[in-house]
C-alpha positions as CSV (number, residue, x, y, z in Angstrom):
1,X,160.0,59.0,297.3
2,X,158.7,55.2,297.5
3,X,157.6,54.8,300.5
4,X,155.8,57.9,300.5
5,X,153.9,56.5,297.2
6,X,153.4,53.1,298.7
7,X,151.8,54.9,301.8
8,X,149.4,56.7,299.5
9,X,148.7,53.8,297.4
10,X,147.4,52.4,300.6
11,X,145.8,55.5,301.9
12,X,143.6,55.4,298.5
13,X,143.1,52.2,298.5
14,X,141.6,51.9,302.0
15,X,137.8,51.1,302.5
16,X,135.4,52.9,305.0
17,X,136.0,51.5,308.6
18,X,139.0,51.5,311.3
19,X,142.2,50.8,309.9
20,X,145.4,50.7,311.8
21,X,148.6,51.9,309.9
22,X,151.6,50.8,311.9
23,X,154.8,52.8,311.1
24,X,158.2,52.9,312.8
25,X,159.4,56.7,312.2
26,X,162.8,57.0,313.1
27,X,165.5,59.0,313.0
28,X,168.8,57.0,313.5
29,X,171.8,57.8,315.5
30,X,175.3,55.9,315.0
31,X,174.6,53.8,317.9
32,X,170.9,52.4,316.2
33,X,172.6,49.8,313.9
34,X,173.9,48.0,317.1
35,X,169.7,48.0,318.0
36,X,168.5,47.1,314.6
37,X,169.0,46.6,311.2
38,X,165.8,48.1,310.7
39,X,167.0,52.4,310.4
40,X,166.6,52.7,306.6
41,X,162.9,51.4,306.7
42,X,162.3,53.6,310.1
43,X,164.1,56.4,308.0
44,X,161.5,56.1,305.1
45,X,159.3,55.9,307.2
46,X,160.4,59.0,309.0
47,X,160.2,60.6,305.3
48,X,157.0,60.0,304.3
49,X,154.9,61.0,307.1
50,X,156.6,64.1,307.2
51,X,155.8,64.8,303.3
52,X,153.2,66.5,302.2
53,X,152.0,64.8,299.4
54,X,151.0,61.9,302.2
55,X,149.1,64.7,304.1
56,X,147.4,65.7,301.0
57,X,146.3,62.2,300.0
58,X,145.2,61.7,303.6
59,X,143.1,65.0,303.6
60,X,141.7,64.2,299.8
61,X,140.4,60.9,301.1
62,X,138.7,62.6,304.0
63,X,140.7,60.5,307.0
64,X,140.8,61.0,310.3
65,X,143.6,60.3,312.3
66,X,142.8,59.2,315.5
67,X,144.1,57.7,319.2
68,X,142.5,54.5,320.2
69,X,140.9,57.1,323.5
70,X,139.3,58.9,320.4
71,X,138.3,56.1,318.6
72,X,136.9,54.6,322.1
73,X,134.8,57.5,322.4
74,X,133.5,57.5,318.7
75,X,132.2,53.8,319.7
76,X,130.2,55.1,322.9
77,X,128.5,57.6,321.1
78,X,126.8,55.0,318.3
79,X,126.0,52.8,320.8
């Protein structure tokens, strides 16, 4: 689907560091178009990061998903 290819075009095209992918995964009831306009995006959203082609491209570029507690913890141990 598209936004499952536009999430691995950015997957691939990330460079070493943190990076911070926001997404709004959502799957709409009748009463979410009176909250937002937003439940097709949120939908593809949903979509993608439950394909697996995303999971693949994530695992093939060797990230790690992280919490910020984790991320916190990487930091301590460098310093």
């Amino acid at each position: 689907a598209y936004k499952t290819k536009k999430y691995i075009e950015g997957v691939r095209s990330l460079k070493p560091g943190l990076t911070m992918m926001i997404m709004h995964c959502t799957a709409t009831s009748e009463v979410f178009p009176h909250i937002s306009d937003s439940g097709p995006v949120r939908k593809g959203d949903m979509l993608a990061m439950m394909d697996p082609a995303l999971k693949k491209a994530i695992q093939d570029e060797k990230i790690i998903i992280t919490t910020w507690r984790e991320m916190m913890e990487r930091r301590k141990q460098i310093k």
